[in-house]
N, C-alpha and C positions, 0 to 999 in steps of 0.2 A: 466700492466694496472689495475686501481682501481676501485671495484665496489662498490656501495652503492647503500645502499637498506635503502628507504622508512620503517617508522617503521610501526608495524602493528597501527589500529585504535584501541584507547580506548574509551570505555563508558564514558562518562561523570556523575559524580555525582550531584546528587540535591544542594549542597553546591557548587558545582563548575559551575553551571551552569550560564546563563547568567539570570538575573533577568527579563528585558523585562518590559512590564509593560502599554507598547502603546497601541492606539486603534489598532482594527484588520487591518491587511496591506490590507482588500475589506471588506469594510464596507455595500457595496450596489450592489452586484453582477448582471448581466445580466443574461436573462435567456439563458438556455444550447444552445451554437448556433445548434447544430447536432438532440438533441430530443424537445426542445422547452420549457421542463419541467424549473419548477423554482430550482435553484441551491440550495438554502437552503429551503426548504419546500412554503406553508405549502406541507404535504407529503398527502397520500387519504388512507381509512379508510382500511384498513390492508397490508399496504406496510409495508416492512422493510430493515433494512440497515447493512449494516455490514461495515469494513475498513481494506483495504488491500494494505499491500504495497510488493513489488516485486521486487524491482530495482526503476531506473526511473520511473519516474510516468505519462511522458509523453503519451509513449504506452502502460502501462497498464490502465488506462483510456479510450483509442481508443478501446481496446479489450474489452474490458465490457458494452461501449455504445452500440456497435455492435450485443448485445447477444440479443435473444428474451426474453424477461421479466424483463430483466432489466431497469427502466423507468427514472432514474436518475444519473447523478454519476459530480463526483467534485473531486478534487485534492487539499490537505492541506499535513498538519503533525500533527503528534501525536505519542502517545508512549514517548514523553519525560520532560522537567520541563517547557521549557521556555513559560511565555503567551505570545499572537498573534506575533509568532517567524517570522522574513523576512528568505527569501531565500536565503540569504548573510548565517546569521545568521546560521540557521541549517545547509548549509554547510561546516560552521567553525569548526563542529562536538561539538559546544558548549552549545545547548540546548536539546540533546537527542532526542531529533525527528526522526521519519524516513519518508521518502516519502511515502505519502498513499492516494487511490480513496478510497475517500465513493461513498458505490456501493445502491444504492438505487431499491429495486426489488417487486415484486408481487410474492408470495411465490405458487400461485397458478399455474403458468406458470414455474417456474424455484426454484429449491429447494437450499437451503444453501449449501449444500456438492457437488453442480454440480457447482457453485460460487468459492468453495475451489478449488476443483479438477483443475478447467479451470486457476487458478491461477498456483496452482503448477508444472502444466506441462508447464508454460509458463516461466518458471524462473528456477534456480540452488539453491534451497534452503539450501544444504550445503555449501555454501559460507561465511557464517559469515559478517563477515558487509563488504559487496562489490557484485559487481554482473556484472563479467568481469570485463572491465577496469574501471568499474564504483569504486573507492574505498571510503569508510569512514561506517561511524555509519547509514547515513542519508540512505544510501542506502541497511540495515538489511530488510531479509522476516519477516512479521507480519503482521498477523490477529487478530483485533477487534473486539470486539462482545457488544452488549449491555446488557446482562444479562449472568450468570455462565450456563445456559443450551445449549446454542446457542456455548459456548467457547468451553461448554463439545464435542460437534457434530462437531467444527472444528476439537479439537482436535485426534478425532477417525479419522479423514480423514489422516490428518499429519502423524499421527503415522504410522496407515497402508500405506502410501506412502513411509514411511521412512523407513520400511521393504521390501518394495521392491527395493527401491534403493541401499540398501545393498547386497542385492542376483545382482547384476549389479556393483557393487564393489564401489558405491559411499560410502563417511562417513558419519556423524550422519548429521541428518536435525536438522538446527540454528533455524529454524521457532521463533520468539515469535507469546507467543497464549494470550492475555490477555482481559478485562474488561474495558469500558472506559466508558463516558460519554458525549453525542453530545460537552458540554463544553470544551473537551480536546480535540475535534477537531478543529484544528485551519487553516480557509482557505489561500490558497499560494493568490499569487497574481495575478492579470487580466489575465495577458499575459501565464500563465500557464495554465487558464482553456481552454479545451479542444482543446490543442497547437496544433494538427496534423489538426486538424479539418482548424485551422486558420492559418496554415504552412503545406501545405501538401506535400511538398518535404522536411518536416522537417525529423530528423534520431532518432529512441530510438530502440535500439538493445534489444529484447526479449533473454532470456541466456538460450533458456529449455534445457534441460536432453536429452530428444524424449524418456524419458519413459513414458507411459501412466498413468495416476491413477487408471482407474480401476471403475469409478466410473458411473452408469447407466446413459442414458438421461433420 
């Protein structure tokens, strides 16, 4: 009997990527059906946001709407070349994108690092681009930030979670940590935003560890 095995997923490079070039695949969002909030702003005078992707992005979306201080959130891609990429598209693993919520919060009620934390015990961050059966690029852990101070403050969380998943025999955390620009967020389309909300016998499998982060309420 003969077995084959799928290759692993590769990165797509900037030269290989797909050009793109259309208008956005939701040009004119409704608002959040679950918070009421407007899906692309405007945002209120010291809210802030971050992008996180985890896997599917259907229920990580549903877990962050759910949080107290969190007052917004949306489902696109970013992290990678293609502009206003379709959902076809990034999952052909040919625009670099990964599935990601913008989390939109009140920093007053709920702090950046309890945001990371609630991600990372929700997902298998050593997984590299796949997350269970989920496999490709689209579906890599990563966090966005809008400034290098905010990425620095992810990054401390990641790290010390990555040490403790090693005392627990996991391997290194894939996490990407980087910098983006509301611009390189690029919203998915209608029927994506807040799908459990609008399917609620829909299925996105959460992949956690059940190791804790560690991180205060």
């Amino acid at each position: 009997m003969a077995w084959f095995f799928a290759p692993e997923p590769v990165m797509v490079t900037a030269d290989e990527a797909l050009k793109g070039g259309r208008h956005p695949v939701l040009e004119n969002p409704a608002s959040h059906t679950v918070l009421g909030t407007p899906v692309t702003g405007p945002w209120k005078e010291g809210q802030q946001r971050i992008w996180i992707g985890l896997g599917c992005f259907w229920g990580v979306e549903q877990m962050y709407w759910q949080m107290d201080g969190v007052e917004g959130t949306s489902v696109g891609y970013a992290g990678g070349f293609t502009p206003n990429p379709t959902y076809r598209e990034v999952c052909s693993g040919r625009t670099g994108h990964t599935e990601i919520v913008e989390v939109v919060y009140d920093p007053s009620n709920i702090s950046l690092e309890q945001l990371v934390a609630r991600g990372l015990e929700a997902h298998d961050p050593t997984q590299g681009f796949r997350q269970g059966n989920d496999v490709g690029t689209q579906y890599r852990s990563a966090y966005y930030t809008e400034n290098e101070e905010d990425a620095a403050r992810v990054k401390a969380v990641v790290d010390a979670y990555g040490e403790t998943l090693k005392q627990h025999g996991f391997g290194e955390i894939t996490t990407e940590i980087g910098v983006i620009s509301p611009s390189e967020y690029f919203l998915a389309e209608d029927y994506h935003q807040q799908y459990l909300d609008k399917n609620p016998d829909g299925y996105c499998p959460h992949h956690s560890t059940g190791i804790p982060c560690g991180v205060e309420a």
